[in-house]
N, C-alpha and C positions, 0 to 999 in steps of 0.2 A: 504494500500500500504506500504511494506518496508520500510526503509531507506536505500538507497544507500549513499555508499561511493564514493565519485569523486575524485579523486586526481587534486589538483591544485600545480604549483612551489612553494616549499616548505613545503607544507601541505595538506590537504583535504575539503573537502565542505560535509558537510552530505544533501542531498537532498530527495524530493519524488518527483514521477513524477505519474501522473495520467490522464486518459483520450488518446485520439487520436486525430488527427487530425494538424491546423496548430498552432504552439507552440506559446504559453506564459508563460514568465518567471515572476514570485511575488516575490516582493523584501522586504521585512519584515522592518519595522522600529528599526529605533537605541534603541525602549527601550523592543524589544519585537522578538521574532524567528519565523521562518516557521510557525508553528503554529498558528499564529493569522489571518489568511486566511482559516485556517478549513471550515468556514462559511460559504464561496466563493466558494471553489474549487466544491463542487459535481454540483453547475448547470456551474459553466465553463468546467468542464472536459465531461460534452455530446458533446461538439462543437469541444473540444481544448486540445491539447497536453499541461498540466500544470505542471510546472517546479517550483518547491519551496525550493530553498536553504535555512540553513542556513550560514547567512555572516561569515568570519573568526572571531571568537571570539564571537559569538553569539551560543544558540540551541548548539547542538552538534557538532559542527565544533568548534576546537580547536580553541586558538591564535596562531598568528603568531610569527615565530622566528626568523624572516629575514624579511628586507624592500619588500614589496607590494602592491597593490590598487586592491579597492572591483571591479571596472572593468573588468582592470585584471584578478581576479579569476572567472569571471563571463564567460569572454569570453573563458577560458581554460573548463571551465565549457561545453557550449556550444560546443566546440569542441570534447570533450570526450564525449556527448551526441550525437553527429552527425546534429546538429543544425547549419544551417550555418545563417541564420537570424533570428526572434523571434519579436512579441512583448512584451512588458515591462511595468507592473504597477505595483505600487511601493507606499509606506506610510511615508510620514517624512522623514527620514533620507533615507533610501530608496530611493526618489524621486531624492535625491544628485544624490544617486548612480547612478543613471539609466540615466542623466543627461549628467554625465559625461561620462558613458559611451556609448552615442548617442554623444555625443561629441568627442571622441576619436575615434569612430569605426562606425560611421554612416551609415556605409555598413551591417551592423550587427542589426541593429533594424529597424523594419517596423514600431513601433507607440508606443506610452508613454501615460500613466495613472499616470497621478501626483496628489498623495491624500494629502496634506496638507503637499507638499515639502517647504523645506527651501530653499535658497541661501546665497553663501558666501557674505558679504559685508554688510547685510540687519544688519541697524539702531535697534536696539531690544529696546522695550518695558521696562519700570523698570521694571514688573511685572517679564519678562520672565528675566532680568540682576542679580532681586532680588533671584530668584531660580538658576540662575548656580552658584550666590557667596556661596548659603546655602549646594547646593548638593557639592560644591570643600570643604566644612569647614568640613562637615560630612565626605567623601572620605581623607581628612588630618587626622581628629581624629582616624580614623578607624572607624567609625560609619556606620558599613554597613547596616543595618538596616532601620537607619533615612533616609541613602542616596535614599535607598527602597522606605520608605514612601513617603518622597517628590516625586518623579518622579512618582509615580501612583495619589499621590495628583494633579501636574499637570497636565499627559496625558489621567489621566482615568476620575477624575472630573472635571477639568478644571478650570478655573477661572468663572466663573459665575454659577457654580452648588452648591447642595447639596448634599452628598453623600445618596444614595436610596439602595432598595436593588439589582437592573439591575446593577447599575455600581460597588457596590462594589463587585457585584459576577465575573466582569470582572475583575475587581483589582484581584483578587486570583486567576483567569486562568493565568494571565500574571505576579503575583510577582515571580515566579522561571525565568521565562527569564531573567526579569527586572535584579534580580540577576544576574544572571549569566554575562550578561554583562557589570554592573558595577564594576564586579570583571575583569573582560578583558579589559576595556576603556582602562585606563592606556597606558599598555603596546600594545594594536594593535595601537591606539595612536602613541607610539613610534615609530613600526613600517610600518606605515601608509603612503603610498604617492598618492598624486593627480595624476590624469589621464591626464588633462588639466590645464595647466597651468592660465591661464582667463578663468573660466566656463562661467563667466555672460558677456564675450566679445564673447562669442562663440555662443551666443544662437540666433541670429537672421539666423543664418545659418543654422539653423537644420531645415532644410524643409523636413517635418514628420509631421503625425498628432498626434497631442495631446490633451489629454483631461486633464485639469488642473481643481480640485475641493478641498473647503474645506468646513467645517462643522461651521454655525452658534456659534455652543457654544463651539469654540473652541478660543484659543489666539487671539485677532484679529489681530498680527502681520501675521497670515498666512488665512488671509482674503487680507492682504496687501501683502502677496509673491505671493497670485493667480492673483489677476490683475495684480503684474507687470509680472510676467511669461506669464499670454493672453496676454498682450501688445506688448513682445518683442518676443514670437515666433511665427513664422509667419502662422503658420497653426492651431493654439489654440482654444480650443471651451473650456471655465469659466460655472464653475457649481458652486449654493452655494447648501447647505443641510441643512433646515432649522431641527433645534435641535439636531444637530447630532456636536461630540464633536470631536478631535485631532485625534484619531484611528479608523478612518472612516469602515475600517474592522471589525473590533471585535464591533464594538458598533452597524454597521447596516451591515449586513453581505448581506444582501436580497435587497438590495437599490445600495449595492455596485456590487453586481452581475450583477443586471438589468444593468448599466450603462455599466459594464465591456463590455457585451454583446452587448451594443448597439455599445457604440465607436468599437467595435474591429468587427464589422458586417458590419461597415461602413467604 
């Protein structure tokens, strides 16, 4: 499939769309692009109309040069597409995304796939405290390389693994994304604005179904963001993945399908 171009306020979204049917939109995680859904999309796209942006400043989609929210571009998205509601499953950072904007436009999404989403406010781990101080030291020095390493040290091997040759061959699919968006943080950073102003005061209102999951051998802070997420929304179904690490897509591509398929059949 192509890439298309989508024009968003300000700027563009590079997308593919594949398959027929009723739409679901993949929201790529903050250290990784469209792409990391490869896996996924050919047994969703028999069922589903699959939407796979890159975020601004991610993949192919430039950064931003003027204040915005991934929302935002999401639902402009969805409108140049002719998509008037959609569901939504999304990876890490990603799951913010998709969060917020089931929070802002609630008319707009029929159901969420949250694969080892964060939330604002969450108490972090020294482990995960210890790696944003090492990745900001590298990002000051210019060390964009180290900054590289660390962030696949964390999201691809994880804190309780070994490096083998399955993960490290995923580390090399994903170090040009990873790339690319550490070169962008920064400045979409700058230009970056929330959708919701309290995400985590908002959530018990999202009456929607959700499926919230995270992966055994991943941080156990987001063993900790999935119970509280089933807790406080109110239609949530908690999945764990027993050996399966941070990037729930790219590591079980076949596991993550199945589930897509079920929540979104249900």
């Amino acid at each position: 499939m192509a890439v298309e171009r989508i024009d968003v306020p300000g700027g563009h979204l590079a997308a593919e769309i594949d398959g027929d049917g009723p739409p679901v939109v993949l929201v790529h995680a903050g250290v990784a692009d469209r792409r990391m859904w490869d896996g996924v999309v050919p047994a969703l796209a028999r069922r589903h109309r699959v939407i796979r942006p890159d975020l601004r400043g991610f993949g192919e989609s430039l950064p931003a040069s003027a204040p915005f929210s991934h929302p935002g571009d999401l639902v402009a998205l969805m409108d140049a597409l002719g998509v008037e509601r959609a569901a939504f499953a999304a990876s890490s950072y990603g799951g913010r995304v998709a969060l917020d904007l089931a929070a802002a436009h609630p008319g707009r999404v029929v159901s969420l796939a949250l694969l080892a989403a964060p939330l604002p406010g969450h108490d972090w781990s020294a482990a995960m405290r210890e790696y944003d101080a090492e990745e900001e030291a590298a990002l000051d020095a210019g060390d964009l390389d180290k900054a590289v390493d660390l962030n696949l040290d964390m999201w691809v091997r994880g804190p309780s693994r070994e490096w083998d040759g399955p993960l490290r061959a995923h580390a090399e699919r994903l170090r040009r994304a990873v790339r690319v968006s550490l070169e962008n943080q920064r400045r979409s950073g700058e230009y970056e604005r929330g959708a919701v102003p309290d995400l985590v005061a908002a959530l018990p209102a999202l009456d929607l179904p959700v499926l919230v999951a995270a992966g055994t051998r991943d941080l156990p802070d987001f063993a900790d963001l999935a119970a509280r997420l089933a807790a406080t929304l109110p239609r949530a179904e908690r999945v764990s993945l027993p050996g399966v690490g941070h990037l729930i897509p790219v590591e079980d591509p076949a596991r993550t399908a199945e589930l897509l398929l079920r929540h979104l059949s249900a």
